[in-house]
C-alpha positions as CSV (number, residue, x, y, z in Angstrom):
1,X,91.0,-123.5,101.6
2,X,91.9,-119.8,102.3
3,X,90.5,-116.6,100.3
4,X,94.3,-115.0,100.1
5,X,97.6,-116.1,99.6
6,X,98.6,-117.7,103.3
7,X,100.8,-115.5,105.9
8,X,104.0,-116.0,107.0
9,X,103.0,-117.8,110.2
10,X,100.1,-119.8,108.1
11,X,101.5,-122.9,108.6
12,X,102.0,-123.1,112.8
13,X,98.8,-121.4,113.4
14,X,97.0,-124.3,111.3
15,X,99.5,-126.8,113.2
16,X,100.5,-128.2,109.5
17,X,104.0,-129.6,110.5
18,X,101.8,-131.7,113.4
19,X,99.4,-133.4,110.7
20,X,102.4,-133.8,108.5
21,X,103.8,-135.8,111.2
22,X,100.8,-137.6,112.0
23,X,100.5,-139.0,108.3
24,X,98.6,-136.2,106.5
25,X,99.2,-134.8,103.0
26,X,98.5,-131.1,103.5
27,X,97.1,-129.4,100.2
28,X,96.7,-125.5,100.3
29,X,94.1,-124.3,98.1
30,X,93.6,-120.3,97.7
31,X,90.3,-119.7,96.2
32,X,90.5,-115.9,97.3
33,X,90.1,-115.3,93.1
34,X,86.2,-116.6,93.8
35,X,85.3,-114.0,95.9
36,X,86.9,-111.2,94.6
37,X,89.2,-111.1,97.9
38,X,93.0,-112.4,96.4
39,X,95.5,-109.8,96.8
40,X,98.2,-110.0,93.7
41,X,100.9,-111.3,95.8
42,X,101.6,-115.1,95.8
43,X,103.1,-116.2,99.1
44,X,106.2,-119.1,99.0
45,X,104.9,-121.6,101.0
46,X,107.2,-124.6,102.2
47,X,105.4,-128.3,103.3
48,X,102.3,-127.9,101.4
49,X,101.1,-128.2,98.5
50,X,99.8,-124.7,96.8
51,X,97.6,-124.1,94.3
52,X,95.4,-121.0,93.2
53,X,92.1,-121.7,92.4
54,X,90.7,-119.2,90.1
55,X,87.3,-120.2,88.7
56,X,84.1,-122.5,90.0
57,X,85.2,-125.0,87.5
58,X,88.4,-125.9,88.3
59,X,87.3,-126.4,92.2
60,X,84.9,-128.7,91.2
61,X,87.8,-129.9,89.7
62,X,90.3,-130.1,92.1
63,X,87.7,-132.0,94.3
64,X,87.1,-134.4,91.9
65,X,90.7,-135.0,92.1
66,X,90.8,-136.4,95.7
67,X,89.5,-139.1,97.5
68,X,86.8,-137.7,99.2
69,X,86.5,-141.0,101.8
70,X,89.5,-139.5,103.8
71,X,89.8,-136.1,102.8
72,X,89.0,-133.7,105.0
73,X,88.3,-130.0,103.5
74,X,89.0,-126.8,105.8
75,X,87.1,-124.0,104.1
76,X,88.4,-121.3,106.3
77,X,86.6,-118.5,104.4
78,X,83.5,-116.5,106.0
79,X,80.3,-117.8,105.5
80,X,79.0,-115.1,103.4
81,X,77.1,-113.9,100.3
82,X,80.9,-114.2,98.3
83,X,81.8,-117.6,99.6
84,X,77.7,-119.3,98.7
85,X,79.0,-120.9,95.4
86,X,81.9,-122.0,97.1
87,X,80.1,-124.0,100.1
88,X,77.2,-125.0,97.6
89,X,79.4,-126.9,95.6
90,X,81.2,-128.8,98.6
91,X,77.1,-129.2,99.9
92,X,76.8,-131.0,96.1
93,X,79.9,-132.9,96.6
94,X,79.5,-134.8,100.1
95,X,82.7,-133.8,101.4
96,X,83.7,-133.8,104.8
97,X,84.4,-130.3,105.9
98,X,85.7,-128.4,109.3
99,X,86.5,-125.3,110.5
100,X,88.4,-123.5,112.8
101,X,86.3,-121.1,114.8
102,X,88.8,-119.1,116.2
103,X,90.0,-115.1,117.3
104,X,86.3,-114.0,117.6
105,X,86.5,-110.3,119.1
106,X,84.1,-108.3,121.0
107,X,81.7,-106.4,119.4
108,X,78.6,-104.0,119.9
109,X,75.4,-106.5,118.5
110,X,73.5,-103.0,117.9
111,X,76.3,-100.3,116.2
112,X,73.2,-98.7,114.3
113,X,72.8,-96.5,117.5
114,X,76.1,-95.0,116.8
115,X,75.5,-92.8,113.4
116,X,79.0,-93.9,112.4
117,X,77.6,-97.3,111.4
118,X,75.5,-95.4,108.4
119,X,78.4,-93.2,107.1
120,X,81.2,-96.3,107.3
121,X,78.5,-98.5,105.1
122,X,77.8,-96.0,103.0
123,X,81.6,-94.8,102.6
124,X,82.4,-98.4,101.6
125,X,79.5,-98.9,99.2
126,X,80.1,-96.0,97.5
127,X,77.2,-96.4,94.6
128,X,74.0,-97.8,94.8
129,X,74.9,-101.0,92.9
130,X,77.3,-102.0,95.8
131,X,75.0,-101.2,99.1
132,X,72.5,-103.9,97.3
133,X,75.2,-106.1,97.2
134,X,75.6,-105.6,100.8
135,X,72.0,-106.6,101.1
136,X,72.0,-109.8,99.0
137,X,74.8,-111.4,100.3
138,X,73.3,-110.9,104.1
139,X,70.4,-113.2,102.9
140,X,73.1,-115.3,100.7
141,X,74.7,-115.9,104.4
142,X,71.7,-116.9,106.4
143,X,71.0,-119.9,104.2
144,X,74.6,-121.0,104.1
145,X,73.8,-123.6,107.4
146,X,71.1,-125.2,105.0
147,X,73.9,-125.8,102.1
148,X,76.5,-127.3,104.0
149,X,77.2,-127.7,107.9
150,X,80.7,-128.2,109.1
151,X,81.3,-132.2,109.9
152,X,83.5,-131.2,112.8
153,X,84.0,-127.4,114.2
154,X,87.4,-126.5,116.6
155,X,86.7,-123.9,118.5
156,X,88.3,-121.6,121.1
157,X,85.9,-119.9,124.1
158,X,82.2,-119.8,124.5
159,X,81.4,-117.3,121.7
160,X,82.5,-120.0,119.1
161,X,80.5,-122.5,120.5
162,X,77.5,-120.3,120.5
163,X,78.5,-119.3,117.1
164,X,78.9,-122.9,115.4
165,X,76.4,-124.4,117.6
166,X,73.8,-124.8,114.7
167,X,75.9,-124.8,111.5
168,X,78.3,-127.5,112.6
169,X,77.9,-131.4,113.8
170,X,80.2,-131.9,115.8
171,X,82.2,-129.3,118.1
172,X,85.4,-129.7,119.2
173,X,87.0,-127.3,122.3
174,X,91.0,-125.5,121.5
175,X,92.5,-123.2,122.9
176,X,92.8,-119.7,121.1
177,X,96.6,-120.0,119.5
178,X,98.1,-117.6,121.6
179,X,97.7,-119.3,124.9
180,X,99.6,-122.7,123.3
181,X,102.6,-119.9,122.4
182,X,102.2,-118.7,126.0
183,X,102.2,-121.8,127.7
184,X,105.5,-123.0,125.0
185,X,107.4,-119.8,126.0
186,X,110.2,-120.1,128.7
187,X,113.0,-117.5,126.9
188,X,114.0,-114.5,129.2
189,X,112.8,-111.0,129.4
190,X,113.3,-109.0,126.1
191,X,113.9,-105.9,127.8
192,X,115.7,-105.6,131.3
193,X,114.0,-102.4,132.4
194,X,110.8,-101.4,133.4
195,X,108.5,-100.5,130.3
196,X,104.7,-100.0,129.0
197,X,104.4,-101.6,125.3
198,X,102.3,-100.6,122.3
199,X,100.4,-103.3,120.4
200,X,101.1,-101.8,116.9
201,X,98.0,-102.0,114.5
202,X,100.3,-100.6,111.6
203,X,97.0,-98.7,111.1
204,X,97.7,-96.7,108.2
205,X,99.3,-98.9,105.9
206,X,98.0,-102.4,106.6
207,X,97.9,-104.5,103.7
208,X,94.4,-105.8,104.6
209,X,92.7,-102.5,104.3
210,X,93.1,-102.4,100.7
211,X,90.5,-105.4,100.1
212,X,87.0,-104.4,100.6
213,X,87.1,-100.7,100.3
214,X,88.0,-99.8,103.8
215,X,90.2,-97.2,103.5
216,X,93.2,-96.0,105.4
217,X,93.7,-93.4,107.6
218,X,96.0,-90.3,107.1
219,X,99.6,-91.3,108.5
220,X,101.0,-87.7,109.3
221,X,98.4,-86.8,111.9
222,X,97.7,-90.4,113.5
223,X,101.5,-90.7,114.0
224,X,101.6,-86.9,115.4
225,X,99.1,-87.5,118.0
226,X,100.1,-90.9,118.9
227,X,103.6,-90.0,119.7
228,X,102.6,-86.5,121.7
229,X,100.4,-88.8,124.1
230,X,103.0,-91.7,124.6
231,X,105.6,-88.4,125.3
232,X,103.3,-87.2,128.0
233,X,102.7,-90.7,129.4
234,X,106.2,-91.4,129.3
235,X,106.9,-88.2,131.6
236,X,103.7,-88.7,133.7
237,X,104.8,-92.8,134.2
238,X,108.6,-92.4,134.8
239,X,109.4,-95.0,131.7
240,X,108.9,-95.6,128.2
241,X,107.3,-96.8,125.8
242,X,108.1,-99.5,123.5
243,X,106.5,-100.4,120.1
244,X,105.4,-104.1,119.2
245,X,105.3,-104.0,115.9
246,X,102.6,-105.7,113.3
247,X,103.8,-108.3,111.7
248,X,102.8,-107.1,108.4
249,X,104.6,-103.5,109.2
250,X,107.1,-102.5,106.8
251,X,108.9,-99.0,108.3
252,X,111.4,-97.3,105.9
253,X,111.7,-94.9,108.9
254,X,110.7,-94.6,112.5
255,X,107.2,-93.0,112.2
256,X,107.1,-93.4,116.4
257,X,109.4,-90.6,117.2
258,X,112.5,-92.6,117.3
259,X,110.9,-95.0,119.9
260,X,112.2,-98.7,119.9
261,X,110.4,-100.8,117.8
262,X,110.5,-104.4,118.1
263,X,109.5,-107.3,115.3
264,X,108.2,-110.8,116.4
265,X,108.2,-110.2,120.1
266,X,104.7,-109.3,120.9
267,X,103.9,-112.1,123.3
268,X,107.0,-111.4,125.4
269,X,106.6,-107.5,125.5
270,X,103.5,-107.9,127.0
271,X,104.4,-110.5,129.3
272,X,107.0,-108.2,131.1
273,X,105.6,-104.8,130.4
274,X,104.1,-103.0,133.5
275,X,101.2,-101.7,130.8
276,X,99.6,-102.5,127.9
277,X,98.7,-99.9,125.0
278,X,96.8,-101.0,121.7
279,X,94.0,-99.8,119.3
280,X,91.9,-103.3,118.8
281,X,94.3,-105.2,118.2
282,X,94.0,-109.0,118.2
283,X,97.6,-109.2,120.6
284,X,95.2,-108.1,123.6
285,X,94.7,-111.7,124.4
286,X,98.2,-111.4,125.7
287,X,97.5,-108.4,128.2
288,X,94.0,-110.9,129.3
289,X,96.4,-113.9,129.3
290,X,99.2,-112.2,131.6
291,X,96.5,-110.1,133.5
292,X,98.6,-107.0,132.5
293,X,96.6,-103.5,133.0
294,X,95.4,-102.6,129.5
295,X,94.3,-99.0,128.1
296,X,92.6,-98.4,125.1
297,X,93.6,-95.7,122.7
298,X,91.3,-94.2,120.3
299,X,91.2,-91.0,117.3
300,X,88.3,-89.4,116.0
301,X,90.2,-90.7,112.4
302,X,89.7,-94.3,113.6
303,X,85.8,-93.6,114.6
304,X,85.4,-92.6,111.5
305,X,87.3,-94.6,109.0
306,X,87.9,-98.2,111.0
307,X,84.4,-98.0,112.6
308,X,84.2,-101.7,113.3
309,X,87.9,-101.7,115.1
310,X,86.2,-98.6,117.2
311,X,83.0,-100.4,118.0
312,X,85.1,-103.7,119.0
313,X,87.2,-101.2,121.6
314,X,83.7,-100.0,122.9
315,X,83.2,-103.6,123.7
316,X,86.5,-104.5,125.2
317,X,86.1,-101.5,127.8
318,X,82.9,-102.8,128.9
319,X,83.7,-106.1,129.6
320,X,87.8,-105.6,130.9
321,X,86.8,-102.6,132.8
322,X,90.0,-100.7,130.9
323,X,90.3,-97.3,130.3
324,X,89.7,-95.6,126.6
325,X,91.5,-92.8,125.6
326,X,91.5,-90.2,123.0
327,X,94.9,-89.5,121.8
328,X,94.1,-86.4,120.5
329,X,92.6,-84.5,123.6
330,X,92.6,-86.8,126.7
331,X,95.4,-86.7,129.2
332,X,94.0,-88.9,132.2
333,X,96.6,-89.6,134.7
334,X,94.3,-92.6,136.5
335,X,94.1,-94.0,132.6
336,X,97.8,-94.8,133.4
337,X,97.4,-96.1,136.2
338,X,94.4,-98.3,135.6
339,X,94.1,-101.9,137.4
340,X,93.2,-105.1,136.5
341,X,89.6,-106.4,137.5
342,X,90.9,-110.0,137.5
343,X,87.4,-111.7,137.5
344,X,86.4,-109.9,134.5
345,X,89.7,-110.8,132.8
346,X,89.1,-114.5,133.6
347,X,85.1,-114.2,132.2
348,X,87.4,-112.6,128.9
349,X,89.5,-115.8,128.8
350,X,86.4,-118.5,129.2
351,X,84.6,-116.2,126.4
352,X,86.7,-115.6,123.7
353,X,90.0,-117.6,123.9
354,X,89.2,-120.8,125.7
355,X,86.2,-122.6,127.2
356,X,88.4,-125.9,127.6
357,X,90.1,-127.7,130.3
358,X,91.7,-130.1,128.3
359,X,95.5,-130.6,129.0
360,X,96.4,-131.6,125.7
361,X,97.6,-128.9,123.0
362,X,95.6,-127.6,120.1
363,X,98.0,-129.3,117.9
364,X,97.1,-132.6,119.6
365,X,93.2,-131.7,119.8
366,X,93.6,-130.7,116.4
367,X,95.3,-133.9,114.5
368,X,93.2,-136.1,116.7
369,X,90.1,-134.8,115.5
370,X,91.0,-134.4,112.0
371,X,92.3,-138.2,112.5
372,X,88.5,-139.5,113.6
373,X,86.7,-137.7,111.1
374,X,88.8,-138.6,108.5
375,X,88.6,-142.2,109.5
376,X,84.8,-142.0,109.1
């Protein structure tokens, strides 16, 4: 159970060909349409069966429909003021339920020191009627754990556990799905020569930014700075820089001043790349994975208008010990040539991509524990 239509890359990171092979009928149900979150694109989605669930009625519906003895539901939707009526009626119907608590990022526990934190809430409520919203479904969320706890939680590093220790019975240790495509990945080096790579956030146009009122930032500018700072890094380092671009980026032209962009290689970029650039984006497990030196790059746009991306940043830099720079006025030759405080990395690793020793695969861990608790 999803609140959008599924990504491209939907079905591996929810290991659905493993529990189709293990026995499993896969159902798909997007109930974005509940809470206000489904985007108006419907995504084609092979070896599962898809359905768009548009009203309270028809999921009570659809559940009815199953046998809830060995069905196991994975509402992997936010526990929050939108998605109450969603967990109330699985609370109602005794279902089993788990969850994968995975890809939690760093972030600041007390932004309200920052006076950011007031202008981003109040640029995204925009009226009156919305900030209360805001308010209600904060006190919707904190008696979610009451109406329903997870049966069985999957989850990757310590912050999970902390986070699903009360609202879930069971807890089951993965890995964060990066380091399974890590430890899977044996191809050769994508590029022969020496190289720092660019996490791409496709900041100004990502899809994503259009639900919830958060807003985009101007493309012109961001693009303008971005490119005069790789230009003097590039001259300052003796080699270039190479884009890793989102998956969800869509370039009619080269907005990176005619720097190489590369599609579906992010993984592999950084594992070879002598540095690491990137905004907040989720690909820095790869620089923490690899130990690669990482630096941080920031705009007074992206304080302003991604405040929570900015805040998560803050965090990173505190606990990696990486450099943060402003693209539009620092020039820090030691940014460049920042090392890697390997115990800090490794505290990154146990904390938010896996607190697990276990040998086995997610995908094993996984269908295994889906397996017991729908045997139950």
């Amino acid at each position: 159970m999803i609140p959008h239509p599924p990504a491209v890359d939907f079905a591996r990171k929810f290991f659905v060909p493993e529990l189709k092979a293990a026995g499993f009928e896969v159902y798909l149900w997007n109930i974005g349409p509940l809470m206000d979150l489904d985007l108006s694109v419907e995504t084609n989605v092979e070896c599962m069966h898809y359905a768009r669930i548009t009203s309270l009625s028809g999921l009570r519906a659809n559940i009815s429909q199953v046998d809830a003895s060995t069905t196991v539901f994975v509402p992997q939707i936010t526990r929050s003021g939108r998605s109450f009526s969603v967990y109330f009626i699985l609370g109602l119907a005794k279902v089993k339920t788990a969850f994968f608590g995975r890809g939690y990022l760093p972030f600041i526990s007390q932004p309200r020191k920052d006076g950011r934190f007031f202008l981003n809430k109040l640029r995204q409520a925009r009226n009156f009627g919305l900030l209360l919203r805001f308010v209600w479904e904060g006190v919707l969320s904190r008696l979610l754990p009451v109406v329903k706890v997870y049966d069985l939680a999957f989850t990757a590093g310590r912050i999970a556990e902390r986070l699903h220790a009360n609202d879930a019975a069971t807890l089951a240790p993965i890995h964060h799905f990066d380091i399974d495509q890590m430890r899977s990945d044996t191809a050769p080096a994508e590029v022969q020569d020496r190289y720092a790579v660019f996490l791409d956030d496709y900041l100004p146009f990502h899809p994503d930014f259009n639900i919830g009122n958060i807003g985009h930032i101007e493309a012109a500018p961001y693009y303008k700075a971005l490119n005069a700072y790789f230009s003097w890094a590039e001259q300052t380092m003796g080699l270039r820089v190479i884009i890793a671009a989102h998956p969800k980026a869509q370039y009619a032209s080269n907005p990176f001043g005619g720097r190489e962009i590369i599609f579906g290689k992010t993984q592999r970029l950084v594992r070879d790349a002598t540095l690491v650039f990137a905004h907040g984006s989720t690909a820095i497990s790869f620089a923490v994975m690899y130990e690669k030196p990482l630096c941080l790059l920031v705009s007074e746009a992206i304080r302003t208008v991604h405040f929570p991306e900015y805040n998560q940043m803050l965090k990173t830099v505190e606990l990696l010990g990486c450099p943060l720079q402003d693209i539009e006025h620092d020039r820090a030759p030691e940014a460049l040539a920042a090392s890697v405080a390997h115990d800090k990395y490794r505290e990154f690793y146990r904390e938010f991509l896996s607190n697990t020793d276990d040998p086995r695969t997610s995908a094993e861990i996984v269908v295994a524990g889906i397996a017991a608790l729908s045997a139950r």
